[in-house]
N, C-alpha and C positions, 0 to 999 in steps of 0.2 A: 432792778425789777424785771429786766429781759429775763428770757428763756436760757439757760444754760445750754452747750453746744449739746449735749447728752437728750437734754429736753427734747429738742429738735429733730436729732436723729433718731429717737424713740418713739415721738410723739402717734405714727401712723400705728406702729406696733401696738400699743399702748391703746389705742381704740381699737385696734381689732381686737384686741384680748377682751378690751368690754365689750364689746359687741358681742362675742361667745360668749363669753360670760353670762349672757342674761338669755342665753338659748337654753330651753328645761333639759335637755338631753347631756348639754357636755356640764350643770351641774350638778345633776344626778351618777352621773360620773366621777367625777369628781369628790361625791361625797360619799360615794364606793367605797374608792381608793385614797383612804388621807392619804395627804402627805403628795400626792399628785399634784402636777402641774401641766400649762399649757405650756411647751417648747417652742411648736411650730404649728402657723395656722396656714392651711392650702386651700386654694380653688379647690372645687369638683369640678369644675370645666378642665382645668389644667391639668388634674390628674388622667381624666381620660383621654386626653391629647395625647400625654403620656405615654399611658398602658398602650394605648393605640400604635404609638411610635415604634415602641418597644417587640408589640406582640409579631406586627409586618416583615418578616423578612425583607431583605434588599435582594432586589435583580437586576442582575446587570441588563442593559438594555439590549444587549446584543443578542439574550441570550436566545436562542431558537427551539423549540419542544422537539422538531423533528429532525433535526443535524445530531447525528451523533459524533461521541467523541467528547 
C-alpha cells in the first residue's frame, strides 16, 4: 500500500504539472497543439536570474578605463 520509489520521486513533478494544468493559458495551448506536452516547468524568477546572469559580461577587477594596453 506504500508509495512506489517512482511515486516518490515524481510526486513534486506530478503536482506541478497539475498545478499548470488548470492555468487557462497553458491549456489553451495545449489544445492548439495536440499531441503537446508539458517537459519542463520553470520559475520566472529563475529565468531572469538567468537572462540577467547570461546578458552581464564579466570584468576583471583589475581592469582600469584609463591604463592603456
Amino acid at each position: 500500500g506504500a508509495a512506489t520509489i517512482a511515486e516518490e520521486r515524481d510526486r513534486d513533478t506530478l503536482a506541478t504539472q497539475a498545478e499548470a494544468m488548470e492555468d487557462p493559458l497553458v491549456r489553451a495551448v495545449l489544445a492548439t497543439f495536440p499531441g503537446s506536452r508539458i517537459t519542463a516547468i520553470r520559475n520566472p524568477e529563475d529565468l531572469v536570474a538567468e537572462a540577467a546572469a547570461q546578458a552581464l559580461p564579466e570584468v576583471d577587477e583589475e581592469w582600469d578605463p584609463f591604463e592603456e594596453g
